[in-house]
C-alpha positions in Angstrom: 136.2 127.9 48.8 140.2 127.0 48.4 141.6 128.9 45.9 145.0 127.2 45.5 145.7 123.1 45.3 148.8 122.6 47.2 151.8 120.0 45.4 154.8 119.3 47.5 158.1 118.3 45.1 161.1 116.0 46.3 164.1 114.8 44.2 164.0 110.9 43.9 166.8 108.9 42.6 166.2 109.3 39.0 163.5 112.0 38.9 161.4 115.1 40.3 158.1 113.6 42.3 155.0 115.4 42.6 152.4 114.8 44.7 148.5 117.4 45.7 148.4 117.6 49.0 144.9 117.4 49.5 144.2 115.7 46.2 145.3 112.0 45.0 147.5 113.9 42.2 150.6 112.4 41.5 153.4 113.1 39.0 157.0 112.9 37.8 159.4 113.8 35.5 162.7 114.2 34.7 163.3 118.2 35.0 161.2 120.8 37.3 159.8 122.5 34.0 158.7 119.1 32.8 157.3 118.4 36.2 155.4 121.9 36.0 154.1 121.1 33.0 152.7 117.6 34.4 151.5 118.9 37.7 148.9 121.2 35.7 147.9 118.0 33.1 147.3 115.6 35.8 145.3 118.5 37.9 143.4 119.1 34.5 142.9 115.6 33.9 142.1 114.6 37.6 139.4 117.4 37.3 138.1 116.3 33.7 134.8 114.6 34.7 133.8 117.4 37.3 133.7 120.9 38.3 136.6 122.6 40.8 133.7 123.6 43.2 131.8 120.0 43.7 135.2 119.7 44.8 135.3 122.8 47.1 137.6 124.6 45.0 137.1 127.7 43.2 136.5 127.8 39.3 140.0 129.0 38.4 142.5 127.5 41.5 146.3 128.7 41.7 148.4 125.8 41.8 151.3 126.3 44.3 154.4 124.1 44.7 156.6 123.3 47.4 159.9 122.1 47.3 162.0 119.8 49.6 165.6 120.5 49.5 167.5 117.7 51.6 
């Protein structure tokens, strides 16, 4: 079981992008704490109707971001 669902960050023209690596998870916002505070809503809400394991993840996943500096 995965214990951590990856995101990888970029700066867009207008806004911080999110996107799970191995999960259809995306997000934005205008600041990084914003955009923290998205990443874990849309990871609760993409994980609403199911449980992290049916999923192979553990019950209590890390999240862990990654950041692309140009």
């Amino acid at each position: 079981m995965k214990n951590i669902i990856q995101f990888s960050i970029s700066k867009g023209e207008k806004n911080y992008i999110a996107h799970a690596i191995d999960f259809p998870i995306f997000t934005q916002a205008n600041t990084l704490d914003e955009l923290i505070a998205n990443i874990r809503e849309a990871t609760n809400l993409h994980f609403s109707d199911e449980d992290f394991t049916q999923s192979g993840l553990s019950q209590t996943p890390s999240l862990f971001v990654n950041f692309e500096i140009p």
